[in-house]
C-alpha positions in Angstrom: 3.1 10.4 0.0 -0.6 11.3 0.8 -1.3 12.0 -2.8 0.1 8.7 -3.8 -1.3 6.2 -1.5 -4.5 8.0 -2.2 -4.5 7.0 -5.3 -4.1 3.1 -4.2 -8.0 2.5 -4.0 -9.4 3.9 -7.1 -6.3 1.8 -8.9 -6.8 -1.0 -7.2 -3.9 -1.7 -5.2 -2.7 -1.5 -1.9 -1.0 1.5 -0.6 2.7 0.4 0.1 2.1 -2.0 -3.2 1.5 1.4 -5.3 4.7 2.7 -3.3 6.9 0.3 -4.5 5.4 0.4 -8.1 6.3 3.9 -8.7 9.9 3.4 -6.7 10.7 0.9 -9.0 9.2 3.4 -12.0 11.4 6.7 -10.9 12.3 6.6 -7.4 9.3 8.1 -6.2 10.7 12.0 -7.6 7.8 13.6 -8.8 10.7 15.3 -11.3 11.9 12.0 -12.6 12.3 12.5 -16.0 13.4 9.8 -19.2 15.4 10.9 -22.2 12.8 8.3 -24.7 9.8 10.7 -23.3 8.7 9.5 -19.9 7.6 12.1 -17.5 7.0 12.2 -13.9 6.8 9.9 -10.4 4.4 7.3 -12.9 7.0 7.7 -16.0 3.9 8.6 -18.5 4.9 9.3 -21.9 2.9 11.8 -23.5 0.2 9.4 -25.3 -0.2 8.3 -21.7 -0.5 12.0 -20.4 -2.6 12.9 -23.1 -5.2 10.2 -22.6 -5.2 10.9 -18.4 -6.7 14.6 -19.5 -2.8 15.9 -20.0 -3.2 18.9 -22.3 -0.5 20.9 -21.8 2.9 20.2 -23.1 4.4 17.0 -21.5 7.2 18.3 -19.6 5.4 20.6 -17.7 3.8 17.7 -15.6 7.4 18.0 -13.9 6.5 20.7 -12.4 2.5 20.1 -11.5 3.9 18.5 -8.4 2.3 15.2 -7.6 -1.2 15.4 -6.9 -1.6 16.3 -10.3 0.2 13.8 -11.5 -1.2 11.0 -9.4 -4.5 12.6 -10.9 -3.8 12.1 -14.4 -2.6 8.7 -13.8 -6.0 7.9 -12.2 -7.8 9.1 -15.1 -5.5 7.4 -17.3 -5.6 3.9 -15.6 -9.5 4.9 -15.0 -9.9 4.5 -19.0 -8.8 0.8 -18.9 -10.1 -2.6 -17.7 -8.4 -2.7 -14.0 -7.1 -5.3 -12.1 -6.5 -5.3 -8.0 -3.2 -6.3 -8.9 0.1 -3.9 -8.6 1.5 -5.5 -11.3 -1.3 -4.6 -13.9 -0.9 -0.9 -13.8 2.9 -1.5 -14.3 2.4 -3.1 -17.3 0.2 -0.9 -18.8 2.8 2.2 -17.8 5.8 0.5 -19.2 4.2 -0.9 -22.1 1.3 1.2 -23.1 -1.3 -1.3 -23.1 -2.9 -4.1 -20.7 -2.4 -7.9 -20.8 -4.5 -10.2 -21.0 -3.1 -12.3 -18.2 -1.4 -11.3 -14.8 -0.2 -15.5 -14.9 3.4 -14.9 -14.1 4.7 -16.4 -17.2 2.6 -13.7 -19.3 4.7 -12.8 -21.4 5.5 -8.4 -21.6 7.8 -8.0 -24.1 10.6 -10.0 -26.5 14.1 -8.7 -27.2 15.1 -6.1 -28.5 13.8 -4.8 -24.7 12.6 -0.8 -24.9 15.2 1.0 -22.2 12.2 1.2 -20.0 12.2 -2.9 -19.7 15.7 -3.7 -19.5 16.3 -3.5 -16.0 13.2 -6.5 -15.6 14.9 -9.1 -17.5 15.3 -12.1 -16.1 19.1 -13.5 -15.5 20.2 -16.7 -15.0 23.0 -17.6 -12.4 24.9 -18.0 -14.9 24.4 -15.1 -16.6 22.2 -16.1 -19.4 19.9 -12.9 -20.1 16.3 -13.8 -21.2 14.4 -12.9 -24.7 11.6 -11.8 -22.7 10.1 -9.8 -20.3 6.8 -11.5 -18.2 4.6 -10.7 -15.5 6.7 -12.5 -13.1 9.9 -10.6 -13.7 8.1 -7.5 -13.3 6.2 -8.6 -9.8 9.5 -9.9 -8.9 10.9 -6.4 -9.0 7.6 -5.2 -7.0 8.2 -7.5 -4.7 12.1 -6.9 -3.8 11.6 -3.4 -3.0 8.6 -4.8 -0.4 10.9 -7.3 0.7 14.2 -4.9 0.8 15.8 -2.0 2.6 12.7 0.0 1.6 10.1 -1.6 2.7 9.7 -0.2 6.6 9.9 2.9 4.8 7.1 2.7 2.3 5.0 0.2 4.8 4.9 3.1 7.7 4.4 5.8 5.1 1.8 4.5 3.7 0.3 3.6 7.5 1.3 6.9 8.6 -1.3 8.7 5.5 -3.4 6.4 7.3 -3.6 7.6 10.3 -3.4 11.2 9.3 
């Protein structure tokens, strides 16, 4: 957890904010691994590895443990204009690129959804699924982990890296 919420300043977000990012990104394993190429606790795909100072074969970040991984993203995110918002380095992991906007009606992606977005889209009560991804959707995801079962868990590990 340490190597994580360490990483929370220099992105620009607050610890159990960064927590909940990666949660929602692969269940905080450091191991989590994508069959369309994504790679690790942050879900880099090798582009994304390569351009956080990645050079050795994507799959081995799997096993670089998670200070090196939380290193690489740093570097990565480092490279791009940064927002203190959670949401923006979400964006710019499951899309490749920052937005312009962090408005909640900023639109992320259109339909056909990668696999990587389909479990942010919006739907309706009665069942209509949207033709697009936004901010909103995706801070909405951020923000039920905060608000659910999880978040006494990430809130006193992030507090307890504190105090350590």
């Amino acid at each position: 957890m340490r190597a994580i919420t360490d990483r929370a300043g220099p992105i620009g977000v607050k610890q159990d904010e960064i927590l909940a990012a990666l949660y929602v990104l692969s269940g905080l394993r450091p191991t989590a691994y994508h069959p369309h190429g994504h790679y690790g606790v942050a879900q880099m795909t090798a582009d994304q590895l390569r351009s956080g100072g990645w050079n050795d074969p994507p799959e081995a970040i799997l096993d670089a443990g998670v200070d090196r991984q939380m290193a690489v993203l740093t570097s990565y995110l480092a490279a791009l204009p940064a927002h203190a918002d959670v949401v923006w380095p979400l964006v710019v992991l499951l899309t490749g690129q920052p937005v312009a906007s962090l408005d909640d009606e900023t639109v992320v992606a259109r339909a056909p959804y990668s696999a990587r977005l389909g479990d942010f889209v919006a739907v309706s009560l009665d069942g209509v699924v949207s033709d697009v991804v936004t901010i909103g959707d995706l801070r909405r995801a951020i923000g039920a982990v905060l608000a659910g079962p999880l978040q006494r868990e990430l809130r006193n590990r992030a507090a307890e890296t504190s105090l350590a």
